[in-house]
Backbone bond lengths (Angstrom), bond angles and torsions (degrees), N, CA, C in turn:
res aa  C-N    CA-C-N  psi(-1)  N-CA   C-N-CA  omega(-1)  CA-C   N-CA-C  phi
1 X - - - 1.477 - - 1.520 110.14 -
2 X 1.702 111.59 143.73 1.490 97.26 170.61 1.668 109.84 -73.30
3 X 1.007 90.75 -179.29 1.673 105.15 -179.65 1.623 83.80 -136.86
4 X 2.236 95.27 137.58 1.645 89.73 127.40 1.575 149.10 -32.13
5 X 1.142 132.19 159.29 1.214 114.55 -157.64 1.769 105.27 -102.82
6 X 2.170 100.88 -10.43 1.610 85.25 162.24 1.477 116.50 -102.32
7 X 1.462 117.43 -0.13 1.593 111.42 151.54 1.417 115.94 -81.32
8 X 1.320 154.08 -16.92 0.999 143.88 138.78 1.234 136.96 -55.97
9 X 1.282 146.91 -4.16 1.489 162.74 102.82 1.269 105.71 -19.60
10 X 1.416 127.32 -51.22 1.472 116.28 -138.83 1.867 79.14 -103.53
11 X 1.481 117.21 -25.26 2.030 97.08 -174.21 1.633 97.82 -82.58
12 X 1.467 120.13 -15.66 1.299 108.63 -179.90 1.382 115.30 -73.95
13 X 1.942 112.17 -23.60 1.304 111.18 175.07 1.473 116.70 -69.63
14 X 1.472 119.66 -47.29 1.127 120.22 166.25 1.621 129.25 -56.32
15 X 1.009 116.62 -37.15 1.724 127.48 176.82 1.785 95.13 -56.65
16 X 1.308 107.95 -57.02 2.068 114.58 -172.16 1.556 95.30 -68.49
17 X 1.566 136.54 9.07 1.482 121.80 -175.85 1.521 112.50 58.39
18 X 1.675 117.46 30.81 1.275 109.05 160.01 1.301 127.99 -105.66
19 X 0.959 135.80 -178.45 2.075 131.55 -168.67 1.537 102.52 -98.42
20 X 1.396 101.11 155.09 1.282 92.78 171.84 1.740 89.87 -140.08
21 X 1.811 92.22 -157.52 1.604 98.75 -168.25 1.580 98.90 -128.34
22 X 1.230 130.10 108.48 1.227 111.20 165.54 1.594 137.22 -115.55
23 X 1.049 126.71 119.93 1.949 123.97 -162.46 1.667 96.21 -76.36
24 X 1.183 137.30 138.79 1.394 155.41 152.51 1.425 100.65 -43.64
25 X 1.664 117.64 -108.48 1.122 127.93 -168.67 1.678 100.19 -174.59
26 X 1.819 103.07 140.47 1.880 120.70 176.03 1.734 86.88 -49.86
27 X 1.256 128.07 -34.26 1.464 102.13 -162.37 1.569 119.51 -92.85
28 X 1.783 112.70 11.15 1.407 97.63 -172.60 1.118 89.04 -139.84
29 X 1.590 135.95 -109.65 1.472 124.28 -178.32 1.351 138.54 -79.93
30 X 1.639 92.07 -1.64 1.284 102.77 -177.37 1.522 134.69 52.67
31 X 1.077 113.82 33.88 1.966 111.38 -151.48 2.217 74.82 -144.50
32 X 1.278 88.31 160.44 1.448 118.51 176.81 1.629 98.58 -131.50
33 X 1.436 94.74 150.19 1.587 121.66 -165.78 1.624 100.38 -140.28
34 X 1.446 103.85 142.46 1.276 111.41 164.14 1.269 131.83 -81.30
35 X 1.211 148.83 82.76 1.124 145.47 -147.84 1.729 110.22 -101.50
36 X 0.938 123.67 156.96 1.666 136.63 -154.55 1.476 107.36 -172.26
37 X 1.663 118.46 144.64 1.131 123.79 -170.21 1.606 94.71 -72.68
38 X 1.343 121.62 154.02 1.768 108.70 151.20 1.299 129.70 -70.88
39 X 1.714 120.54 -6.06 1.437 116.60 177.33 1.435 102.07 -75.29
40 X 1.461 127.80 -22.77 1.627 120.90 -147.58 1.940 81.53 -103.78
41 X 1.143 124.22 -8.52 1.520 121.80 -173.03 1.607 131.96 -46.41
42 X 2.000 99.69 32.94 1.651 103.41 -168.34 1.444 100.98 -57.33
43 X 1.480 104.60 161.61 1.061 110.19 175.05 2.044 131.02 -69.47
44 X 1.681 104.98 21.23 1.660 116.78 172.90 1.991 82.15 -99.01
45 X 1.256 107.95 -21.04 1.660 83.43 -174.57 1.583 113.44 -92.86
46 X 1.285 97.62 -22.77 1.993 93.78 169.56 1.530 103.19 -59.63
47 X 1.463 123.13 -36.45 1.089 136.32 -163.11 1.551 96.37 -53.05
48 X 1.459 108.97 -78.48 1.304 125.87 171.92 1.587 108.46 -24.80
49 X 1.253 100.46 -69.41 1.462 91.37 -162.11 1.759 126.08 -57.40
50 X 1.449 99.40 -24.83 1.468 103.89 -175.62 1.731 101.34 -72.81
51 X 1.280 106.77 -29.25 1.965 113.64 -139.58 2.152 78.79 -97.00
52 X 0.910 143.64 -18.51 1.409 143.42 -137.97 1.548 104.22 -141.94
53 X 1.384 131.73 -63.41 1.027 134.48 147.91 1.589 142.29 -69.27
54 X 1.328 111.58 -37.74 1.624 104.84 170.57 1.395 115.97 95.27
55 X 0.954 124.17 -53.27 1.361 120.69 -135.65 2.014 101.09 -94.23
56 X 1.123 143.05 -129.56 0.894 145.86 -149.00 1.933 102.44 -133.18
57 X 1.639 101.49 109.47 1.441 91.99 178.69 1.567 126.72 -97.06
58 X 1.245 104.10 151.25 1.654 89.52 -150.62 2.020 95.07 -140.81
59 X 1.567 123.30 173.12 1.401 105.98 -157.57 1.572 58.75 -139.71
60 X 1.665 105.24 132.47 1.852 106.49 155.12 1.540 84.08 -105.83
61 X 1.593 86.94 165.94 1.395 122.01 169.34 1.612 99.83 -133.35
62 X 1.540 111.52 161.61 1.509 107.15 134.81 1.627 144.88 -114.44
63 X 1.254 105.58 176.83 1.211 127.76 -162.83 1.830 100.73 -22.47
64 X 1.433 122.67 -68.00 1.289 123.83 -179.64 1.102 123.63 -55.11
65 X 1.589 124.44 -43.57 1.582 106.21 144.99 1.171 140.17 -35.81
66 X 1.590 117.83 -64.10 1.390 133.41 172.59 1.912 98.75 -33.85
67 X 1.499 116.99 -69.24 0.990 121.25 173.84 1.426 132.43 -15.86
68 X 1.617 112.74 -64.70 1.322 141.44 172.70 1.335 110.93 -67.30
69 X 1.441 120.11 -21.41 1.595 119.44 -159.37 2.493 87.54 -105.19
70 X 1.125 105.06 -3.19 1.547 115.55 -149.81 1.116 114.39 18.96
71 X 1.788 107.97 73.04 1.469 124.62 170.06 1.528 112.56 -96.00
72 X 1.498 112.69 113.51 1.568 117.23 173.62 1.660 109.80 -67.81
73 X 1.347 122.50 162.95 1.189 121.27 159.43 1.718 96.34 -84.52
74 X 1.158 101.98 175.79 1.744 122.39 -165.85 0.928 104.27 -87.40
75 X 1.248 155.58 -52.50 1.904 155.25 171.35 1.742 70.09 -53.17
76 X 1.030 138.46 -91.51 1.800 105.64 -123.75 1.253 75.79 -73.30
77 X 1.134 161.40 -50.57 1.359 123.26 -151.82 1.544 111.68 -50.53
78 X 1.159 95.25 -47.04 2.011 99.17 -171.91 1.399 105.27 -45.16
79 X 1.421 114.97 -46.13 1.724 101.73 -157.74 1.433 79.59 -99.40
80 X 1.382 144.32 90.07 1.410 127.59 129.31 1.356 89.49 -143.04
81 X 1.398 107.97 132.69 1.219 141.80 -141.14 1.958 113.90 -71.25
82 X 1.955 89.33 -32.67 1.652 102.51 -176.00 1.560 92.54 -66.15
83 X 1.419 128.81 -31.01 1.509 117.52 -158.55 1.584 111.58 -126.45
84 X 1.427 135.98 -12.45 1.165 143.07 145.62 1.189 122.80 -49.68
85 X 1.430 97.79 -164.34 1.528 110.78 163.88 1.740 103.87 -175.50
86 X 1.144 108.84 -167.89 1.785 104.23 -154.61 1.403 96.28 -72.11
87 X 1.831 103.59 -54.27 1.682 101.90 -173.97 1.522 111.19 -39.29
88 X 1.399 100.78 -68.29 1.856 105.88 -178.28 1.716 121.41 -37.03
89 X 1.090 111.59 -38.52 1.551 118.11 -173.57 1.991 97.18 -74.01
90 X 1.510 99.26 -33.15 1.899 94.13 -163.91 1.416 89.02 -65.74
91 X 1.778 109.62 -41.85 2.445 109.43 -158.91 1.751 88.34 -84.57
92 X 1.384 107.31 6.83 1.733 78.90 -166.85 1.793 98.70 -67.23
93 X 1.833 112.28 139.69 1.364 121.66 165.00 1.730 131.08 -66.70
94 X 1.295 129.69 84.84 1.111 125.41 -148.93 1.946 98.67 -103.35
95 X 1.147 121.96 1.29 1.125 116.41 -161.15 1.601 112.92 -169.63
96 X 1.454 131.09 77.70 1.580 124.47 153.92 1.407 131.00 4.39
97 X 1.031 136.49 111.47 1.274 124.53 145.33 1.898 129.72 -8.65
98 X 1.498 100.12 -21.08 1.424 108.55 -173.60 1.230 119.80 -122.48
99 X 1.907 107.91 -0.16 1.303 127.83 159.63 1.658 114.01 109.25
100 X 1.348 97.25 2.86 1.552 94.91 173.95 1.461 104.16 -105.56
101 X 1.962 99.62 152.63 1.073 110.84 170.54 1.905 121.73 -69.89
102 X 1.105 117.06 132.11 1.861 100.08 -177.34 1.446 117.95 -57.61
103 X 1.448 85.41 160.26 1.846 81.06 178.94 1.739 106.09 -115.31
104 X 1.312 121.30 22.79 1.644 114.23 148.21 1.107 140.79 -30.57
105 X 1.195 128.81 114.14 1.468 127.14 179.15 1.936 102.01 -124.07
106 X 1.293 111.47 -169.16 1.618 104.09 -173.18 1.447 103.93 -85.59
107 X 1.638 93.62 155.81 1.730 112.27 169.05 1.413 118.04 -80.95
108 X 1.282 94.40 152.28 1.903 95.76 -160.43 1.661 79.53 -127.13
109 X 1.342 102.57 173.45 1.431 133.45 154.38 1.821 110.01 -135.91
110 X 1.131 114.33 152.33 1.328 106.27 168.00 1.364 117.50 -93.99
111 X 1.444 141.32 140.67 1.361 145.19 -154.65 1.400 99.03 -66.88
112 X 1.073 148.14 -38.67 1.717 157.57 166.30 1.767 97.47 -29.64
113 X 1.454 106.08 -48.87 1.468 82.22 -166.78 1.681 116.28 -102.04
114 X 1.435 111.51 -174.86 1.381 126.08 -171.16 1.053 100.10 -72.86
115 X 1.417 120.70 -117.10 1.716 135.98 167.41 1.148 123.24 -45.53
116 X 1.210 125.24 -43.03 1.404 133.96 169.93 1.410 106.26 91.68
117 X 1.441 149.57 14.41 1.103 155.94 -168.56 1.592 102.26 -121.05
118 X 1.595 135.54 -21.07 1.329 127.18 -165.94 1.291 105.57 -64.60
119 X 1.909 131.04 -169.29 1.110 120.01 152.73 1.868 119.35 -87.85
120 X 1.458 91.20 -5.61 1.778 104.77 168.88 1.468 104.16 -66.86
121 X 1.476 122.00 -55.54 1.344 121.57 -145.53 2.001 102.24 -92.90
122 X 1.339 106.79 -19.61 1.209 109.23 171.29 1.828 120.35 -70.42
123 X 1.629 92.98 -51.53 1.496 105.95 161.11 1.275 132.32 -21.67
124 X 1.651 93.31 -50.82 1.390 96.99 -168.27 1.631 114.01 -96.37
125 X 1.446 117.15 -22.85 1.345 117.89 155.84 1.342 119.05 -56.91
126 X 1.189 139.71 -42.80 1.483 145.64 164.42 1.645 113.27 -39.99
127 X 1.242 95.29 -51.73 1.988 98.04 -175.19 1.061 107.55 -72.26
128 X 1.605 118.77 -39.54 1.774 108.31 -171.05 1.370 101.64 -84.40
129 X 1.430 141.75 -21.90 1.154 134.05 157.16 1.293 109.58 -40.59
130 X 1.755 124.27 -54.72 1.448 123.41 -164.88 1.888 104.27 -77.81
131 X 1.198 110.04 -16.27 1.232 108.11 165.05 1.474 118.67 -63.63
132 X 1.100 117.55 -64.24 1.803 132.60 161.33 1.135 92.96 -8.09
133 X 1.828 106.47 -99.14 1.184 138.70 -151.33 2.028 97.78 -44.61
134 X 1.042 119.82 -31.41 1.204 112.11 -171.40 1.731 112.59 -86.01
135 X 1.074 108.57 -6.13 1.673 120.09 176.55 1.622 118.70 -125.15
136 X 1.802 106.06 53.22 1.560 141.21 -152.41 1.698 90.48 -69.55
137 X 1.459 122.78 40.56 1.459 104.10 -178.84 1.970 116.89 -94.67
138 X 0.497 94.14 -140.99 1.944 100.84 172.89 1.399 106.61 -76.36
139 X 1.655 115.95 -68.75 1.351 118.85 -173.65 1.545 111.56 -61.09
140 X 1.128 131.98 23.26 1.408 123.98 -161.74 2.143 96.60 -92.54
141 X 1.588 99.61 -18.57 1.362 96.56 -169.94 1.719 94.93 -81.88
142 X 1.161 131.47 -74.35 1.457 137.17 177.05 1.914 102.66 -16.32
143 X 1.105 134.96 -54.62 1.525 147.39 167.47 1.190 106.52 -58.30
144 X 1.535 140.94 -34.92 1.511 145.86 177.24 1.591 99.04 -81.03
145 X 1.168 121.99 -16.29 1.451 113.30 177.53 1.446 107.20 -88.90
146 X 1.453 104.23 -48.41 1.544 115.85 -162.74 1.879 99.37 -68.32
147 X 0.849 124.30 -23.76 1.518 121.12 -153.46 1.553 103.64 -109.62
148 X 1.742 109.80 -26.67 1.645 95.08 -160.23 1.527 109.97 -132.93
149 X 1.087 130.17 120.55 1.529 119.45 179.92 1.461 123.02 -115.80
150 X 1.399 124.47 136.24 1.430 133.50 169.67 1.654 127.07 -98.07
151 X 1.310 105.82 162.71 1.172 139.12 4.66 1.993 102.20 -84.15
152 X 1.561 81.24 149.67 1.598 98.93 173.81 1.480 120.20 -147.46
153 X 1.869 121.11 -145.22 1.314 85.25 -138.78 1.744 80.90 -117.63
154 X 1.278 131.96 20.32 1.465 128.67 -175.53 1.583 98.70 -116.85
155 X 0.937 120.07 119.60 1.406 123.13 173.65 1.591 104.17 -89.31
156 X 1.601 95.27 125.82 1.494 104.14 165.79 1.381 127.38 -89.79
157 X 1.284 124.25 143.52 1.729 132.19 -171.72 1.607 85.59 -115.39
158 X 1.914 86.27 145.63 1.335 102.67 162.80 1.252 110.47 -115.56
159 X 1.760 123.42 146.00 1.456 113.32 -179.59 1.216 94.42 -106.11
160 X 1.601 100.81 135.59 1.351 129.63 166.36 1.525 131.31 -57.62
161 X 1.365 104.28 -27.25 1.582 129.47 174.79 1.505 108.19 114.43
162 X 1.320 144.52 131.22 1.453 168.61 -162.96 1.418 88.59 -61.20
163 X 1.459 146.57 -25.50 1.580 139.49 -172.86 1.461 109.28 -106.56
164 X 1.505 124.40 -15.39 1.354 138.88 167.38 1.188 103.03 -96.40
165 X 1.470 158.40 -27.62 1.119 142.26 -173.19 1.659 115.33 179.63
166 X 1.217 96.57 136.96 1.695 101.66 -164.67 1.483 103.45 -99.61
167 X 0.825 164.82 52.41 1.153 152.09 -158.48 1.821 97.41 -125.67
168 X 1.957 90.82 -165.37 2.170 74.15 -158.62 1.349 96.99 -92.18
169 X 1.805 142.73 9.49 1.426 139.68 158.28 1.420 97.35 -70.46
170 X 0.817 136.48 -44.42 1.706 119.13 -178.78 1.514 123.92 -105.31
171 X 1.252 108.74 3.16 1.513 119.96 168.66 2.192 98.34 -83.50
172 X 0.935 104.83 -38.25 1.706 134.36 -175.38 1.578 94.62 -57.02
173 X 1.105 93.53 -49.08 1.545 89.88 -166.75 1.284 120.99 -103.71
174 X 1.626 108.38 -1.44 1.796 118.71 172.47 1.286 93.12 -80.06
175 X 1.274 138.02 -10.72 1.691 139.41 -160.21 1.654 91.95 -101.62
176 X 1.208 123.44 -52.79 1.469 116.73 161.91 1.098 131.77 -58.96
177 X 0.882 130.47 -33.65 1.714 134.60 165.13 1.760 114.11 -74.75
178 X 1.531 118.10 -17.18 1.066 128.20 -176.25 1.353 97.70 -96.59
179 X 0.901 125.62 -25.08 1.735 136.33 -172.14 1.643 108.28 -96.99
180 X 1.485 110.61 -25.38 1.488 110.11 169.37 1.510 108.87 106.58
181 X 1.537 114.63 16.29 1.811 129.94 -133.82 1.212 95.64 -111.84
182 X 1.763 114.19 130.59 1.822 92.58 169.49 1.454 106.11 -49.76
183 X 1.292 96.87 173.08 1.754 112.46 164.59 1.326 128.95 -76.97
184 X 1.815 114.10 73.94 1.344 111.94 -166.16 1.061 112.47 -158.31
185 X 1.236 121.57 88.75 2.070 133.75 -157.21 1.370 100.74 -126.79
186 X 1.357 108.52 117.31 1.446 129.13 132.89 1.680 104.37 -21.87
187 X 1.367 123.45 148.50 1.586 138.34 146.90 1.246 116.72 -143.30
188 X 0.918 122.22 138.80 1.968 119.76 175.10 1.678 107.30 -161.47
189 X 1.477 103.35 114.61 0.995 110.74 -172.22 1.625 132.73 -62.12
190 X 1.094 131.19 124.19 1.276 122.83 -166.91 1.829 115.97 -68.16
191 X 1.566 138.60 123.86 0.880 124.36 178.87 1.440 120.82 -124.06
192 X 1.094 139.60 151.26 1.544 140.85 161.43 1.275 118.55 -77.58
193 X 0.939 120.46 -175.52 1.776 127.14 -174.30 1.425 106.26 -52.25
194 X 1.444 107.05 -54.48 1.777 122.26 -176.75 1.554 124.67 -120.68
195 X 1.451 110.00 12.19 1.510 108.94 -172.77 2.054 89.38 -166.69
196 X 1.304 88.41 158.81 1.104 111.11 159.20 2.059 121.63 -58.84
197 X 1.236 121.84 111.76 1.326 117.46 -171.89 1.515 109.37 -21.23
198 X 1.673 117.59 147.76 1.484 103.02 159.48 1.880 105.29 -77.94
199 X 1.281 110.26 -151.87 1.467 106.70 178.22 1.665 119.16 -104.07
200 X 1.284 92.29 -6.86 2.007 115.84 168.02 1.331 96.62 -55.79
201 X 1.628 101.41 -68.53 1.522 121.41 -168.26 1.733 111.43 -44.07
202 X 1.216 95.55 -58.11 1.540 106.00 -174.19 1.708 111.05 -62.61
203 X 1.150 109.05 -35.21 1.319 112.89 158.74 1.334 126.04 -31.64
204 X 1.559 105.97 -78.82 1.308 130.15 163.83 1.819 114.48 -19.31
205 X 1.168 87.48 -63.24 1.464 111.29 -173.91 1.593 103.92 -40.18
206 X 1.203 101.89 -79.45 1.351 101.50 -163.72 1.433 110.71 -84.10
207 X 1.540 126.41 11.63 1.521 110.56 157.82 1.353 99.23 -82.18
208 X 1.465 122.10 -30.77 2.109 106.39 168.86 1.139 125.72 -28.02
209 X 1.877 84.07 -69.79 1.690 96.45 -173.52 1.204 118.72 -85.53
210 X 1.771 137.08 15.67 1.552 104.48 152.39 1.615 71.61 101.42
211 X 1.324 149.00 41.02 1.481 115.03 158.16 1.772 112.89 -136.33
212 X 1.130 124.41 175.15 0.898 120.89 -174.64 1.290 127.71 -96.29
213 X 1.623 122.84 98.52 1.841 120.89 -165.19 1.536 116.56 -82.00
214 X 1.271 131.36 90.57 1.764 130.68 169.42 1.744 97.29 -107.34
215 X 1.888 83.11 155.39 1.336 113.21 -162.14 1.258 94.27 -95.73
216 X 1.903 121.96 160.32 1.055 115.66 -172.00 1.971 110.49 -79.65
217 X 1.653 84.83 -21.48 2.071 81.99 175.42 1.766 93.03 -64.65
218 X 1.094 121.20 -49.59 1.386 93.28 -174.65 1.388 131.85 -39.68
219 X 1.201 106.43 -63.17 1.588 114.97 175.00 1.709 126.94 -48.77
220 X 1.439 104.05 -20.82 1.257 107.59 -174.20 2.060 104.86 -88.68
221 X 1.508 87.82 -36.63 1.754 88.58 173.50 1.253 107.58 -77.13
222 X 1.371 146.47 -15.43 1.167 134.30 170.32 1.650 108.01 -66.88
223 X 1.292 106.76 -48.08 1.513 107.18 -168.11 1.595 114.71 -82.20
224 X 1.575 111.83 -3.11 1.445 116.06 162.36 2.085 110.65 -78.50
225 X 1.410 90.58 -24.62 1.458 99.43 -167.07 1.635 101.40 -78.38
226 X 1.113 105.15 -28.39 1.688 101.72 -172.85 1.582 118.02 -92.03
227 X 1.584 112.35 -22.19 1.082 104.19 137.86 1.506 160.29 -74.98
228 X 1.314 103.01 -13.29 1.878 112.67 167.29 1.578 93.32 -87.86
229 X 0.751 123.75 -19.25 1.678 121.87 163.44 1.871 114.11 -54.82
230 X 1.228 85.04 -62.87 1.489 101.13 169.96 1.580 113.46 -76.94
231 X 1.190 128.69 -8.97 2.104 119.25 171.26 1.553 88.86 -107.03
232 X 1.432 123.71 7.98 1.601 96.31 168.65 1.240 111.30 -96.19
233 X 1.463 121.99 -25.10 1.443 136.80 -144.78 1.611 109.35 -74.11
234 X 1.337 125.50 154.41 1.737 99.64 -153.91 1.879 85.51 -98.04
């Protein structure tokens, strides 16, 4: 399929394991995130992301992983009763400021590393995650036990699906599936001194550094376009 030419920049950045920049939307959080495949996740790009962006780095997956891996998101874990408790169910976060439910699930480390907080030890939880995620068969849960333990220091996102919720875990991962990519993206939110970048800013940003900036309407009309492409096709 063709692509626009700023969604096509940004899957070629991701396909080569480079970062890009992507803005959500004026109507929901408004904030841009750096997004990066998890295979390319050496440890100069944890670097990056903490030292450049700021904000909170996080690994989406989707839904059929999560599934296979039987990863809860974090609100239901809190309120179910065998594994909560009252406090957790009252703070559990069920709803955004912008009306979506979060897509948090638990932090892992991979057993390889020490602390699990370095940009070495994060690195390397990120890739073997994107290794996983790319070999989505049955046994993938038995290997998610053996290899990775929580709580740790990469928080995993679950995507909700691109028609339930736009945000940058499932905008992240329409770029992987659009790109041909397991389901396994880096996000880290871009921040300023006192706020989250505006989308000028973020702009800015990544025409400096060499990266590629698409909007989240972009990504979503591309991936509407490639499917009536695909329900016409005989």
């Amino acid at each position: 399929m063709t692509f626009a030419p700023r969604v096509k920049n940004a899957l070629d950045a991701i396909g080569s394991g480079r970062p890009i920049v992507v803005f959500d939307s004026e109507g929901r959080e408004g904030e841009s995130d750096i997004v990066v495949h998890a295979s390319a996740a050496t440890p100069a790009i944890i670097e990056l992301l903490r030292r450049d962006a700021g904000g909170l780095i996080c690994l989406a997956t989707d839904s059929k992983v999560a599934k296979k891996l039987q990863l809860p998101f974090l609100a239901d874990l809190y309120a179910t009763p065998a594994h909560g408790s009252k406090v957790l169910e009252k703070i559990a976060y069920r709803l955004a400021p912008y009306g979506d439910k979060p897509s948090f699930s638990v932090a892992i480390n991979h057993r390889g590393t020490f602390t699990g907080i370095s940009d070495k030890d994060r690195s390397l939880t990120a890739t073997e995650f994107a290794k996983l995620a790319s070999h989505a068969s049955n046994g993938i849960r038995e290997k998610f036990m053996r290899d990775f333990k929580s709580p740790g220091h990469l928080h995993l996102l679950i995507g909700r699906g691109i028609e339930n919720r736009k945000g940058h875990t499932e905008l992240a991962l329409e770029i992987a599936r659009l790109a041909n990519m397991p389901p396994a993206m880096l996000v880290c939110e871009l921040l300023s001194s006192v706020r989250p970048m505006t989308k000028r800013q973020a702009k800015a940003y990544a025409k400096k550094q060499g990266f590629a900036f698409v909007e989240g309407k972009d990504i979503i009309g591309a991936g509407a376009r490639n499917a009536a492409k695909k329900g016409k096709a005989p």
